[in-house]
N, CA, C and O atoms as a GROMACS GRO file, in nm:
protein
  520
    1UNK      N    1   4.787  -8.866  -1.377
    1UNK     CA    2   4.754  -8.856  -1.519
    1UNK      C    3   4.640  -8.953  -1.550
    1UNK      O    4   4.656  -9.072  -1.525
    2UNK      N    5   4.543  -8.916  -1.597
    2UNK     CA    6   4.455  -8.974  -1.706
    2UNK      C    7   4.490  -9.099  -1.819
    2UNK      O    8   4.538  -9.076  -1.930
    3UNK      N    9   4.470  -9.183  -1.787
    3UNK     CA   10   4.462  -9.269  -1.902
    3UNK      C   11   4.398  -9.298  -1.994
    3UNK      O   12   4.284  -9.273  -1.956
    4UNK      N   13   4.393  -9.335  -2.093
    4UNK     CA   14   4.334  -9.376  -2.181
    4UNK      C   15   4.149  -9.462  -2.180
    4UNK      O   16   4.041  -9.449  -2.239
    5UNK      N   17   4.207  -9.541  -2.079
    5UNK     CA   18   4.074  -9.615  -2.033
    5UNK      C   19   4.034  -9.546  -1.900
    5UNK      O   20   3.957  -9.608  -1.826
    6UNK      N   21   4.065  -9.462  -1.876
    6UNK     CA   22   3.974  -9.387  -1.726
    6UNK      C   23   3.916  -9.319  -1.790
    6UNK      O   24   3.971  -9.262  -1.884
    7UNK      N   25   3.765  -9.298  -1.756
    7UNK     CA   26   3.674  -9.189  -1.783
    7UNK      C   27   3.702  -9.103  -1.711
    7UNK      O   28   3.722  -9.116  -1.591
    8UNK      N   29   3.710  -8.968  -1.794
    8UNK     CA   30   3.753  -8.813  -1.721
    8UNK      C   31   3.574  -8.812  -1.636
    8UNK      O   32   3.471  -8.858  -1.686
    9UNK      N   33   3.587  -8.757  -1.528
    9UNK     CA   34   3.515  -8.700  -1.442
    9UNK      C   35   3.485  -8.515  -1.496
    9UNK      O   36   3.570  -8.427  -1.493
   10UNK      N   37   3.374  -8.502  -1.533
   10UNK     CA   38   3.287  -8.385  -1.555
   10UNK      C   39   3.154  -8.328  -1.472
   10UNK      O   40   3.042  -8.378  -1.462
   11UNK      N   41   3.210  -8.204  -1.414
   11UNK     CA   42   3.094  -8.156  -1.368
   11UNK      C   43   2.985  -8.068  -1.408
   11UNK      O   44   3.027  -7.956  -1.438
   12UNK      N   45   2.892  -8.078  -1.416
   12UNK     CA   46   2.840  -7.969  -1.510
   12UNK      C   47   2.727  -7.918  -1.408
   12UNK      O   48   2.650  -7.982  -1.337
   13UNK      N   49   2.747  -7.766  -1.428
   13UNK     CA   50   2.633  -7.696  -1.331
   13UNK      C   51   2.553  -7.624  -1.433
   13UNK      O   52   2.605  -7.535  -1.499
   14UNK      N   53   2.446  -7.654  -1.448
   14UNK     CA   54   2.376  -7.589  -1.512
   14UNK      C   55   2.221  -7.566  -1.421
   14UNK      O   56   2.185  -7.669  -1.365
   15UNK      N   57   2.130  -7.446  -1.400
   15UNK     CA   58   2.010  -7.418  -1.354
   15UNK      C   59   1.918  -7.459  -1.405
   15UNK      O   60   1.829  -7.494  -1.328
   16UNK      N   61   1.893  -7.472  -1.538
   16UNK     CA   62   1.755  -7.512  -1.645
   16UNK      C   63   1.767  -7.719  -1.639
   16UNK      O   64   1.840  -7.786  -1.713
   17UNK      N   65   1.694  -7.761  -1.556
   17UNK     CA   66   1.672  -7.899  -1.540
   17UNK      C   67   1.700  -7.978  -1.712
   17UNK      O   68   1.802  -8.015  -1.768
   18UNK      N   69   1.582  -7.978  -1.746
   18UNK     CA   70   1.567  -7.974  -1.883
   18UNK      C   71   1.706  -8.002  -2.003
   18UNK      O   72   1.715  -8.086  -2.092
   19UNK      N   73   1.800  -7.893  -1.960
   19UNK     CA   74   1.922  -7.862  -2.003
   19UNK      C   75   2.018  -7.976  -1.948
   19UNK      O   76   2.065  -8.074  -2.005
   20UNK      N   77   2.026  -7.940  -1.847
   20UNK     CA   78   2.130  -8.039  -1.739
   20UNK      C   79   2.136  -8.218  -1.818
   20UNK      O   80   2.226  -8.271  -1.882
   21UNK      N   81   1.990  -8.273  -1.776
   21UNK     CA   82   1.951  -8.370  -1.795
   21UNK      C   83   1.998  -8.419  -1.952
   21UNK      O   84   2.046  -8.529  -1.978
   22UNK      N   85   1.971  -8.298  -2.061
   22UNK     CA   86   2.019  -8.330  -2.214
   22UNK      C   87   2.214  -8.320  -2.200
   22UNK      O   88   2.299  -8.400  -2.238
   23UNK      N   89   2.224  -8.221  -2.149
   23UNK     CA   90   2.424  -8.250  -2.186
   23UNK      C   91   2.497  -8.327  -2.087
   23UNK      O   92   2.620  -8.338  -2.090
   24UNK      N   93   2.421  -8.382  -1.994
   24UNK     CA   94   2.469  -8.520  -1.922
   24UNK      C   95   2.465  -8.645  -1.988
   24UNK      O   96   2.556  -8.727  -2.003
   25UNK      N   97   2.276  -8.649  -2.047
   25UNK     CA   98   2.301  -8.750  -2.104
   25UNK      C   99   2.416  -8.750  -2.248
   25UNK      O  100   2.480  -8.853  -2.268
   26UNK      N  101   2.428  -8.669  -2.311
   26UNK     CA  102   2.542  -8.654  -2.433
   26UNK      C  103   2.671  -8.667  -2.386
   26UNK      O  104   2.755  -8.750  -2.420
   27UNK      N  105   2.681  -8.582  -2.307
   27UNK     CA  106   2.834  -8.611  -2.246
   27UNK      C  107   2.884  -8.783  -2.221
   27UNK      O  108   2.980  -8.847  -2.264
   28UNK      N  109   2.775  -8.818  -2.133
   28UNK     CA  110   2.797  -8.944  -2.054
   28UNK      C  111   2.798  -9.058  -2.195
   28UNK      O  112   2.866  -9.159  -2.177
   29UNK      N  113   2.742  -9.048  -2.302
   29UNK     CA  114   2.715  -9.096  -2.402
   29UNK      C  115   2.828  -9.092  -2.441
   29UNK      O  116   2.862  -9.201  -2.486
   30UNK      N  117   2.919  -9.003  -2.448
   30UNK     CA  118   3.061  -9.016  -2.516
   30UNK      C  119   3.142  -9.055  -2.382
   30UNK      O  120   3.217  -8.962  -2.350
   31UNK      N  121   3.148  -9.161  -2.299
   31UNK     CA  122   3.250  -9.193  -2.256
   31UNK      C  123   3.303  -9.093  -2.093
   31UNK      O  124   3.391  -9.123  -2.013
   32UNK      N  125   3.217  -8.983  -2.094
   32UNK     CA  126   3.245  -8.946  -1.944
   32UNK      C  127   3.202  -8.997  -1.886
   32UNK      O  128   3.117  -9.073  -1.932
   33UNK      N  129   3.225  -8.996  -1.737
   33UNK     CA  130   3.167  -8.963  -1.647
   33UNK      C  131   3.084  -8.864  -1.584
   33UNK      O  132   3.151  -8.768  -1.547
   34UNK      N  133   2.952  -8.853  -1.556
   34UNK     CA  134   2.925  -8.704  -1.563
   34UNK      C  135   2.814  -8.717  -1.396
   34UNK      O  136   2.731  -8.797  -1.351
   35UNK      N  137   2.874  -8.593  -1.355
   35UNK     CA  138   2.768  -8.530  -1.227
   35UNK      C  139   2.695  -8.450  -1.232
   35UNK      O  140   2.769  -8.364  -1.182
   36UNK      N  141   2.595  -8.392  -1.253
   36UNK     CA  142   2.506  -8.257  -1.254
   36UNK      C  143   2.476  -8.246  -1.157
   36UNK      O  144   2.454  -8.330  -1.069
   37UNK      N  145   2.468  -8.041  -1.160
   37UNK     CA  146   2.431  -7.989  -0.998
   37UNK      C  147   2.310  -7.891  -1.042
   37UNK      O  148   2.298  -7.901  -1.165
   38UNK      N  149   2.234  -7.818  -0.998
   38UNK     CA  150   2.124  -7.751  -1.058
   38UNK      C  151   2.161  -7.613  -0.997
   38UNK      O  152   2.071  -7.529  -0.995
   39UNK      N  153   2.289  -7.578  -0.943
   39UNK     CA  154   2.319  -7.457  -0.868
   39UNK      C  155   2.469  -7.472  -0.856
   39UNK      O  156   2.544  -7.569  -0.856
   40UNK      N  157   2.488  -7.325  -0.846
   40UNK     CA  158   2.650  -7.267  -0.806
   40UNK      C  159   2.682  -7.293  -0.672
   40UNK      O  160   2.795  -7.261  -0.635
   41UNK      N  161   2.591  -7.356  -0.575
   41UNK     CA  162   2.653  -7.394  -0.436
   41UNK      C  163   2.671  -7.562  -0.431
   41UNK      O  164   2.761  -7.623  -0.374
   42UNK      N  165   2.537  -7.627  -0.523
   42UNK     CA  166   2.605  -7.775  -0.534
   42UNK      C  167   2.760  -7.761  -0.574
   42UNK      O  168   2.862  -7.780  -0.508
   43UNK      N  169   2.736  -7.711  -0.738
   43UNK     CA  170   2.856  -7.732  -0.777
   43UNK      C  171   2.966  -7.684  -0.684
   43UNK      O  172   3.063  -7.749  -0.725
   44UNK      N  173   3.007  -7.613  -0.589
   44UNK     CA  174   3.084  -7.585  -0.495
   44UNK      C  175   3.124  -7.707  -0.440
   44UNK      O  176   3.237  -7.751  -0.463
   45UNK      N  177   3.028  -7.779  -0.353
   45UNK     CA  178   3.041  -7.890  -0.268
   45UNK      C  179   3.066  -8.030  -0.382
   45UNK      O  180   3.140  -8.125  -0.357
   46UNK      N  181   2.998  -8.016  -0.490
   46UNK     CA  182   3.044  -8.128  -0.559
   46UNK      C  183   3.196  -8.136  -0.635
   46UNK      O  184   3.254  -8.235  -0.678
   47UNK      N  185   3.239  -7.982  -0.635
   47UNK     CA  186   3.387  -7.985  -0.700
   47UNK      C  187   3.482  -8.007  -0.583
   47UNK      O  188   3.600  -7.989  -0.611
   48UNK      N  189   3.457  -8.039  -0.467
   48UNK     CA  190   3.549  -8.047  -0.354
   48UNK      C  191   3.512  -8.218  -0.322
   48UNK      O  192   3.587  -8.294  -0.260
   49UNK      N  193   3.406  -8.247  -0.369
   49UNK     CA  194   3.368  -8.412  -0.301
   49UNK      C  195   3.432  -8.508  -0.463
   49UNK      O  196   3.489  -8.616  -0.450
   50UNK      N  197   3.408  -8.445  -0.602
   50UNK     CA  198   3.359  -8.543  -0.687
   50UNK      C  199   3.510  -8.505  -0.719
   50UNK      O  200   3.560  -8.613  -0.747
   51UNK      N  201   3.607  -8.409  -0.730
   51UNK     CA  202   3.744  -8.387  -0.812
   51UNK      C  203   3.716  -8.434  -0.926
   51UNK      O  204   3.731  -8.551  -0.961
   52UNK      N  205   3.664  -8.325  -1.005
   52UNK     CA  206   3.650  -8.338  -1.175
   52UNK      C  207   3.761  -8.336  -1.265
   52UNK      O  208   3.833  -8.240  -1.239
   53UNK      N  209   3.804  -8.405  -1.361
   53UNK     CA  210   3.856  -8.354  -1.472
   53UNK      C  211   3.873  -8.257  -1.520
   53UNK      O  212   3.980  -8.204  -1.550
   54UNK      N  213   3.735  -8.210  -1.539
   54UNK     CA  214   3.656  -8.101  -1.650
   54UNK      C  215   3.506  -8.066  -1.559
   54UNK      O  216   3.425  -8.143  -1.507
   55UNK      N  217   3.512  -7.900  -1.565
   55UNK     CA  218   3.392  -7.800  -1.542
   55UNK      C  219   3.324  -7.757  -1.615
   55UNK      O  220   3.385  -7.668  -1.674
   56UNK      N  221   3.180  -7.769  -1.668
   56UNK     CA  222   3.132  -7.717  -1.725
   56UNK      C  223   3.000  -7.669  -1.602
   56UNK      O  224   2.940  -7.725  -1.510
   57UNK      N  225   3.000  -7.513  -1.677
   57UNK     CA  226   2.900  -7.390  -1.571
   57UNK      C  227   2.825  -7.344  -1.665
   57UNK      O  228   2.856  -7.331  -1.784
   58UNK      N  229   2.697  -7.311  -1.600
   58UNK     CA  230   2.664  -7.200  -1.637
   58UNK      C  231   2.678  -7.050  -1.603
   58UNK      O  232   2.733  -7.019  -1.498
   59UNK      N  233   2.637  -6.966  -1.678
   59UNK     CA  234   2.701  -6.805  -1.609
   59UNK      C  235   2.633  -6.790  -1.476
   59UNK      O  236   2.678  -6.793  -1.362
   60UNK      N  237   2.492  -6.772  -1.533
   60UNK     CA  238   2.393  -6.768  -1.438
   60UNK      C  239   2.293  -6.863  -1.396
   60UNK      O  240   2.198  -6.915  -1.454
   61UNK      N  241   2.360  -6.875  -1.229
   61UNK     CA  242   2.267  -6.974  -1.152
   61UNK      C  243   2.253  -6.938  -0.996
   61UNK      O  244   2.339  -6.878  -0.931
   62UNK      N  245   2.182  -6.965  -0.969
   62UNK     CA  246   2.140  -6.922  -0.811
   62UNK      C  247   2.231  -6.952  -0.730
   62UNK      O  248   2.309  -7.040  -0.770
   63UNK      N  249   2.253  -6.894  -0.599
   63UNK     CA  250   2.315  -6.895  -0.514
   63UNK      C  251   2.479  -6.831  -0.554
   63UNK      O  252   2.536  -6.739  -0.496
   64UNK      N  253   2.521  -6.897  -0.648
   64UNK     CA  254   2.638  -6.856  -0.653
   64UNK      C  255   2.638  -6.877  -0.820
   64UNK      O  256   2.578  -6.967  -0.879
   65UNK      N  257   2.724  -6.765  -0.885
   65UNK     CA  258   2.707  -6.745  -1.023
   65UNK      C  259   2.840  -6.783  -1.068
   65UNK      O  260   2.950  -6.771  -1.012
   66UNK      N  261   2.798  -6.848  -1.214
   66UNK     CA  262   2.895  -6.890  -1.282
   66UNK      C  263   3.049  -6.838  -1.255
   66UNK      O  264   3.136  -6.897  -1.191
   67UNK      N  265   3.058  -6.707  -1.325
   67UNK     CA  266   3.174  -6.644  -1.262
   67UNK      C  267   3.229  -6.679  -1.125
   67UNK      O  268   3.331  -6.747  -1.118
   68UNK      N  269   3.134  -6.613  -0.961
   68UNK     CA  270   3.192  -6.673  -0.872
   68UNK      C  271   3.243  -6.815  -0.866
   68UNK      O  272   3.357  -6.830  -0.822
   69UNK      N  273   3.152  -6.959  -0.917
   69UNK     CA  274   3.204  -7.040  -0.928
   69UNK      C  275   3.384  -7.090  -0.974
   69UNK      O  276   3.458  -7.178  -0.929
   70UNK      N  277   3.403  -6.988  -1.079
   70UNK     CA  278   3.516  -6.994  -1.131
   70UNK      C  279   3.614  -6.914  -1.060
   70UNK      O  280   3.729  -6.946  -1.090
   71UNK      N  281   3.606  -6.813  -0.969
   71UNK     CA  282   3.683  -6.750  -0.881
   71UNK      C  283   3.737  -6.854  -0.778
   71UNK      O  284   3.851  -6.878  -0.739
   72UNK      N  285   3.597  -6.917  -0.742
   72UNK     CA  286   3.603  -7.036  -0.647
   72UNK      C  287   3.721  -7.159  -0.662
   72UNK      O  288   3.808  -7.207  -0.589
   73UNK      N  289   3.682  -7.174  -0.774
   73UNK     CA  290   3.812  -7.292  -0.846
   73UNK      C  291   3.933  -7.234  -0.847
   73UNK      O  292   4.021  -7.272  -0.770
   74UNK      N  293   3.956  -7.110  -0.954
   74UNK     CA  294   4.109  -7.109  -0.975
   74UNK      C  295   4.161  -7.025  -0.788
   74UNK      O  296   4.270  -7.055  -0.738
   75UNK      N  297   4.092  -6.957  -0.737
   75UNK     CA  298   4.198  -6.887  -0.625
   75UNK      C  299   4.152  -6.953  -0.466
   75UNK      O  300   4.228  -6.943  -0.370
   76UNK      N  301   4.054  -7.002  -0.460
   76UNK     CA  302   4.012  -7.090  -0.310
   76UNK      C  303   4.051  -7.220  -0.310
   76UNK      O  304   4.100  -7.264  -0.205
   77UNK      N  305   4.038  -7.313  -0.434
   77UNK     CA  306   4.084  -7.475  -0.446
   77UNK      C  307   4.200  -7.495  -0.517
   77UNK      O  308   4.236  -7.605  -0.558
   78UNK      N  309   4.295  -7.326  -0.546
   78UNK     CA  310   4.402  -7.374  -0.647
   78UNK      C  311   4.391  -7.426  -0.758
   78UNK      O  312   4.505  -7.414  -0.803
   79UNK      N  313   4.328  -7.479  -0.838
   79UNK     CA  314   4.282  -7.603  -0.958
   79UNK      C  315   4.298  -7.543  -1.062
   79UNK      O  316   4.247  -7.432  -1.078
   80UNK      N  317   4.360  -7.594  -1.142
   80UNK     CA  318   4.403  -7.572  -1.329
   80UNK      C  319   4.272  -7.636  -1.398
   80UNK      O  320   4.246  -7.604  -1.514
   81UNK      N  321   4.174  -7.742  -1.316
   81UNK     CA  322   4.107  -7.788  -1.390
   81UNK      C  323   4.027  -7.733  -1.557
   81UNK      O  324   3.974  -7.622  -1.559
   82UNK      N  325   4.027  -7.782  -1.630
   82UNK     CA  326   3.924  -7.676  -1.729
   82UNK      C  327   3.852  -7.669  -1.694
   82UNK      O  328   3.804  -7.755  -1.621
   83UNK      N  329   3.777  -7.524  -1.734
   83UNK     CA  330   3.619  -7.472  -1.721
   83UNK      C  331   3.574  -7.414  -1.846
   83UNK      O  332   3.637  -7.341  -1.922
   84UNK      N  333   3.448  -7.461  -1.857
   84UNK     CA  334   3.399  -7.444  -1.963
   84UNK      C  335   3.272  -7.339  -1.880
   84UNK      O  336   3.204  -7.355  -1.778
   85UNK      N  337   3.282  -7.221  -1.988
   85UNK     CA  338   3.122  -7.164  -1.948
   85UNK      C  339   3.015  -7.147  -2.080
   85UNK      O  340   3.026  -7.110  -2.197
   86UNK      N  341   2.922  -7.190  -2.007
   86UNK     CA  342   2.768  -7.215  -2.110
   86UNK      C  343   2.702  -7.044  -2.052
   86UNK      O  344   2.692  -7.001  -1.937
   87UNK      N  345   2.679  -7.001  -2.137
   87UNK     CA  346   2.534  -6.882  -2.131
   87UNK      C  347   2.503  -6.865  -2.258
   87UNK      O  348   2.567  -6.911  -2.352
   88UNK      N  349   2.377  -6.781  -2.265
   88UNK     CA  350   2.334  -6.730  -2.314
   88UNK      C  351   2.315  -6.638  -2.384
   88UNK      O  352   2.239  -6.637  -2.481
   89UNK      N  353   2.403  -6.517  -2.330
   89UNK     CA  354   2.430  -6.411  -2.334
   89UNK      C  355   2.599  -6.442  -2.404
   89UNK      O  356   2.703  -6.492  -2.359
   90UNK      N  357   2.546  -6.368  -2.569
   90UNK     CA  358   2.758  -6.382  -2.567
   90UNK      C  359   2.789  -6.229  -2.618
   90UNK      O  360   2.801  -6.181  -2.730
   91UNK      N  361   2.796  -6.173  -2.484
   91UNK     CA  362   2.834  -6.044  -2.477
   91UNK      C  363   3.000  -6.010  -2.471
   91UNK      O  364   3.055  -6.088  -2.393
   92UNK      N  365   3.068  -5.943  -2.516
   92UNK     CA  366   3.210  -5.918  -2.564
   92UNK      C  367   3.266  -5.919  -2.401
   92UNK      O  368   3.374  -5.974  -2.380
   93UNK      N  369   3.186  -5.852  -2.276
   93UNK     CA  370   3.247  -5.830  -2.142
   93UNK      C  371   3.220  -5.929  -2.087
   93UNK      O  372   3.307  -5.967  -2.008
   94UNK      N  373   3.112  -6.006  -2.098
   94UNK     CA  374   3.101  -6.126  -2.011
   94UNK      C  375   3.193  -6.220  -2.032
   94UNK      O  376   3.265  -6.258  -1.940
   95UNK      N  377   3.203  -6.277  -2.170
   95UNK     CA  378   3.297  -6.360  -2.223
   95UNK      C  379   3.455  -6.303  -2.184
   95UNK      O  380   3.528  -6.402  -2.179
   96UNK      N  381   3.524  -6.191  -2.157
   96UNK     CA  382   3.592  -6.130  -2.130
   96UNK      C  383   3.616  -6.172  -1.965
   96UNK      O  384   3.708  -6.245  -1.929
   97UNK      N  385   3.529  -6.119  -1.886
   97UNK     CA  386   3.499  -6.151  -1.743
   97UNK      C  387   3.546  -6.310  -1.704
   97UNK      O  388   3.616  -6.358  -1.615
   98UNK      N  389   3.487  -6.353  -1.795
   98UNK     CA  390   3.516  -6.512  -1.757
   98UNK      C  391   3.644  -6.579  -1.764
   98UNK      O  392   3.706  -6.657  -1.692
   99UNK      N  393   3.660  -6.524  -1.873
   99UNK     CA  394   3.883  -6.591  -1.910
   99UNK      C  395   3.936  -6.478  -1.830
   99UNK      O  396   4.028  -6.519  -1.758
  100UNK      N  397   3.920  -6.388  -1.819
  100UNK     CA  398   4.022  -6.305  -1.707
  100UNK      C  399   4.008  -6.356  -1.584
  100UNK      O  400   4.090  -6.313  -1.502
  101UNK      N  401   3.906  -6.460  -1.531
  101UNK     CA  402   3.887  -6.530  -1.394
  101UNK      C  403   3.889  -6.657  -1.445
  101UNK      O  404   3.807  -6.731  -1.390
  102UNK      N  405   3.962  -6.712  -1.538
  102UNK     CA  406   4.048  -6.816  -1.548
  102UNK      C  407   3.934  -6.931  -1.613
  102UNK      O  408   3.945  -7.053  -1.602
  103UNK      N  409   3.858  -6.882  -1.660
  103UNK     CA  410   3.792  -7.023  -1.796
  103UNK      C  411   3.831  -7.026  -1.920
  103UNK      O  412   3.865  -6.929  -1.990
  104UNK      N  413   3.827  -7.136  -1.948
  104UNK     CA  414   3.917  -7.220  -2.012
  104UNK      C  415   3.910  -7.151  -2.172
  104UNK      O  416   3.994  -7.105  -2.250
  105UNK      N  417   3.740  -7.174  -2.173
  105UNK     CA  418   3.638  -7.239  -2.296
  105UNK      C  419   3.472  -7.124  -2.268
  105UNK      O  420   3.424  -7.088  -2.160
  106UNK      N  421   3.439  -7.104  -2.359
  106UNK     CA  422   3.288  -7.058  -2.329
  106UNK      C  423   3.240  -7.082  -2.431
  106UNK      O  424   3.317  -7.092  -2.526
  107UNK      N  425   3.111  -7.100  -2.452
  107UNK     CA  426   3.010  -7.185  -2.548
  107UNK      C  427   2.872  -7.087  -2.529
  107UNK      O  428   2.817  -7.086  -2.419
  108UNK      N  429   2.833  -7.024  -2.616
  108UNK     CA  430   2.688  -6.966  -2.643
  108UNK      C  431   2.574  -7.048  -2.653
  108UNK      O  432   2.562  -7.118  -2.753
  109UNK      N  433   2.488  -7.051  -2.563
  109UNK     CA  434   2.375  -7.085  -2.564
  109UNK      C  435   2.281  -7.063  -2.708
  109UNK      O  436   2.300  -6.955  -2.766
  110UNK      N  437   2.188  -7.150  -2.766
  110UNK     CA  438   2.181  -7.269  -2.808
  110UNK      C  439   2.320  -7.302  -2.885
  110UNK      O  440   2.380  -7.224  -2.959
  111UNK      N  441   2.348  -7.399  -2.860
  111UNK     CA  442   2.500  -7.480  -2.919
  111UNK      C  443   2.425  -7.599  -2.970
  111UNK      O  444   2.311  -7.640  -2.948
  112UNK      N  445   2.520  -7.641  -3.044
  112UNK     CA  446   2.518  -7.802  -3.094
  112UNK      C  447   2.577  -7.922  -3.030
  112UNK      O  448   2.696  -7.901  -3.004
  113UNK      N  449   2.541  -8.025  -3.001
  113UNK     CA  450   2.580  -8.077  -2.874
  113UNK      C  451   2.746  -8.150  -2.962
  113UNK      O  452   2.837  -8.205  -2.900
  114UNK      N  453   2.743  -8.131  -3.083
  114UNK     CA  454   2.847  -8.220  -3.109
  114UNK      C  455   2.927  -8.153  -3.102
  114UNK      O  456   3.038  -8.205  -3.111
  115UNK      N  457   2.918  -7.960  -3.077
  115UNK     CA  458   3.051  -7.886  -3.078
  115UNK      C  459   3.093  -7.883  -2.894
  115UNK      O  460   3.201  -7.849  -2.845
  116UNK      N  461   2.976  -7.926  -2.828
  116UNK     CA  462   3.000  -7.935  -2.730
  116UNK      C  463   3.165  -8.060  -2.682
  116UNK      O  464   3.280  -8.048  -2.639
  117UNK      N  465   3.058  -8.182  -2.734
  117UNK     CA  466   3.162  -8.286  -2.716
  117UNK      C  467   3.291  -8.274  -2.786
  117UNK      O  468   3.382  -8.346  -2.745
  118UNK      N  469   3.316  -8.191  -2.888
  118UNK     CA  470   3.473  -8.163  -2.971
  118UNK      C  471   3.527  -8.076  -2.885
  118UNK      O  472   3.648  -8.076  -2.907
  119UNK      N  473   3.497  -7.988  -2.783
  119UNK     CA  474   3.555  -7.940  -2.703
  119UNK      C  475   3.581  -7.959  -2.600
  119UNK      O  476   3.680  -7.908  -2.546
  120UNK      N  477   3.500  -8.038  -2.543
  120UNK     CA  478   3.549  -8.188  -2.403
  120UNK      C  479   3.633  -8.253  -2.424
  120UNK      O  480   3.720  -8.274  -2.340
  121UNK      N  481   3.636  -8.326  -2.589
  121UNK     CA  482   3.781  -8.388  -2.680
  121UNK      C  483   3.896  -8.310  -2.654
  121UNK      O  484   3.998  -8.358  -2.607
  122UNK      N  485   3.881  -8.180  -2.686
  122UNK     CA  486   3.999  -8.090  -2.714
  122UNK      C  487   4.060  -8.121  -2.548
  122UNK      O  488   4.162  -8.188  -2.527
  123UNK      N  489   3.980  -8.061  -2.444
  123UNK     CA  490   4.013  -8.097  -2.285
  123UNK      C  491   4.100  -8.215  -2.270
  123UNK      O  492   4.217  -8.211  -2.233
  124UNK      N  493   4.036  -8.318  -2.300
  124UNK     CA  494   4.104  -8.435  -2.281
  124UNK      C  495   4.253  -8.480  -2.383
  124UNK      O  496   4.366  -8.511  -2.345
  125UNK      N  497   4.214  -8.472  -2.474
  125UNK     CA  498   4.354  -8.450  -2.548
  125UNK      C  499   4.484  -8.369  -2.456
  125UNK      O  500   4.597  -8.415  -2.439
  126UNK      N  501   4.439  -8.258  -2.412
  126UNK     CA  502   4.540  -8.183  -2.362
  126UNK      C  503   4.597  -8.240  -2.224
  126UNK      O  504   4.709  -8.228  -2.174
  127UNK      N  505   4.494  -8.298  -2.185
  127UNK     CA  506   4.488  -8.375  -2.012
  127UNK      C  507   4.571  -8.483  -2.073
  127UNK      O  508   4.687  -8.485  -2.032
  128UNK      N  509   4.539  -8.576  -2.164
  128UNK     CA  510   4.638  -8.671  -2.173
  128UNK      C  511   4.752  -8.652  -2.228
  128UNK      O  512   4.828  -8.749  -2.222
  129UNK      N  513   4.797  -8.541  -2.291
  129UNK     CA  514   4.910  -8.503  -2.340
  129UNK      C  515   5.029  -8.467  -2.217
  129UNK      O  516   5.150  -8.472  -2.239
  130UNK      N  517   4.979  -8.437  -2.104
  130UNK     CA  518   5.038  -8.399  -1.992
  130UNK      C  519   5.171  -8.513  -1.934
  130UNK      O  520   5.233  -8.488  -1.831
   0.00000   0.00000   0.00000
């Protein structure tokens, strides 16, 4: 269990540099810990090396796509962890696609970074409620 004073560990895969670099630094600003990967195969190797808290993806990223990522987590590593998915696209099947392969949370591209962090809150609340 999570304590109070441990920073939750967050991974966030996102492709657009630019992007990555802004919701790391916000995230990390509120008290995470945060790793960025610029691809669906880092994030692979970094969710098996770094054991996150909390996932945040994008849908689409090279090598391996958001979705697969999340196949990856809940049925190859077992993990309840949350996942959060970021795109662009907030299409009724994609968003659909994604919680039927076990994410948590999805967030439409452009977002506000503070609804971002109330929903990392919400994560952690529930993690420490455990």
């Amino acid at each position: 269990m999570v304590s109070n004073y441990d920073a939750m560990k967050v991974l966030i895969a996102e492709d657009h540099p630019l992007l990555l670099q802004s919701v790391c630094w916000k995230v990390q600003k509120e008290g995470f810990e945060v790793q960025g990967v610029v691809d669906g195969q880092q994030a692979k190797d970094f969710f098996i090396s770094y054991q996150p808290d909390i996932v945040i993806t994008d849908f689409m990223m090279p090598f391996v796509t958001g979705p697969e990522f999340i196949h990856f987590i809940r049925h190859e590593q077992n993990s309840n962890v949350p996942i959060m998915v970021l795109s662009q696209m907030g299409l009724e099947e994609e968003k659909v696609r994604c919680f039927d392969l076990g994410a948590d949370d999805y967030l439409t591209k452009p977002f506000l970074p503070g609804e971002l962090i109330a929903r990392l809150n919400r994560f952690k609340r529930m993690r420490l409620a455990v």
